[in-house]
C-alpha positions, 0 to 999 in steps of 0.5 A, spaced: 458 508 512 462 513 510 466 514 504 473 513 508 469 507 511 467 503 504 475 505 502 478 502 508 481 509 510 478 510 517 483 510 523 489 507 519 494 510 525 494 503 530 493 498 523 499 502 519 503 501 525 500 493 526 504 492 519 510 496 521 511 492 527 511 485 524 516 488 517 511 490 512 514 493 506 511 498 503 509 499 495 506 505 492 502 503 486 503 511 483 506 512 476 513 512 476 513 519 475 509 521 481 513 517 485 520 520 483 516 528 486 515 524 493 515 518 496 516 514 503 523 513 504 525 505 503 518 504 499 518 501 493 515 503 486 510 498 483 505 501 479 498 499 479 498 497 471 504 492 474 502 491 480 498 483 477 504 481 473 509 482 480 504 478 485 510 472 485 515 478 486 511 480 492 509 473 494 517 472 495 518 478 500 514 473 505 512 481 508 506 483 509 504 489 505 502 496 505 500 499 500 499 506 498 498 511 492 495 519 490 488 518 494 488 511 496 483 509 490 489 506 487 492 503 492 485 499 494 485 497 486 492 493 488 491 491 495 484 487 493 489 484 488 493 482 492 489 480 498 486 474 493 493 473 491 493 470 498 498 476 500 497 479 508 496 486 505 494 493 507 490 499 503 494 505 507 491 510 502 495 516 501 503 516 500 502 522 505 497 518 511 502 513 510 508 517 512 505 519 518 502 515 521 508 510 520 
């Protein structure tokens, strides 16, 4: 298994798209800071350090979430989080893969 694999980053373009099409909101987890250089048009900024003290915001978007950092390692950090919050979510990885495969 390559490392892509192990990070959930293998062929993100049809599960990107999948999320869109059922309303996914996307969250980056960079600083504030990182995402004010860059960032996905209409995404919101959740930083990782914050992203458990707002699972009950999230859960109130009733959306499925892609999430998405820097290299994906934060973002797999945040979606394992909150996946075992019973939140429909997606590591999309990069900010960048995400904008491009959306």
């Amino acid at each position: 298994m390559g490392l892509l694999s192990m990070l959930g980053l293998g062929g993100k373009s049809e599960t990107i798209k999948d999320f869109v099409s059922k309303g996914a909101i996307i969250i980056d987890v960079r600083t504030v800071g990182e995402f004010r250089d860059g960032h996905i048009k209409g995404s919101k900024n959740i930083p990782l350090d914050n992203i458990f003290s707002k699972v009950n915001e999230i859960k109130r978007f009733e959306k499925p979430i892609i999430v998405c950092c820097r290299s994906g390692m934060r973002s797999a950090q945040a979606a394992s989080i909150l996946k075992n919050n019973g939140i429909e979510t997606l590591n999309g990885g990069s900010w960048q893969n995400v904008e491009k495969n959306l």
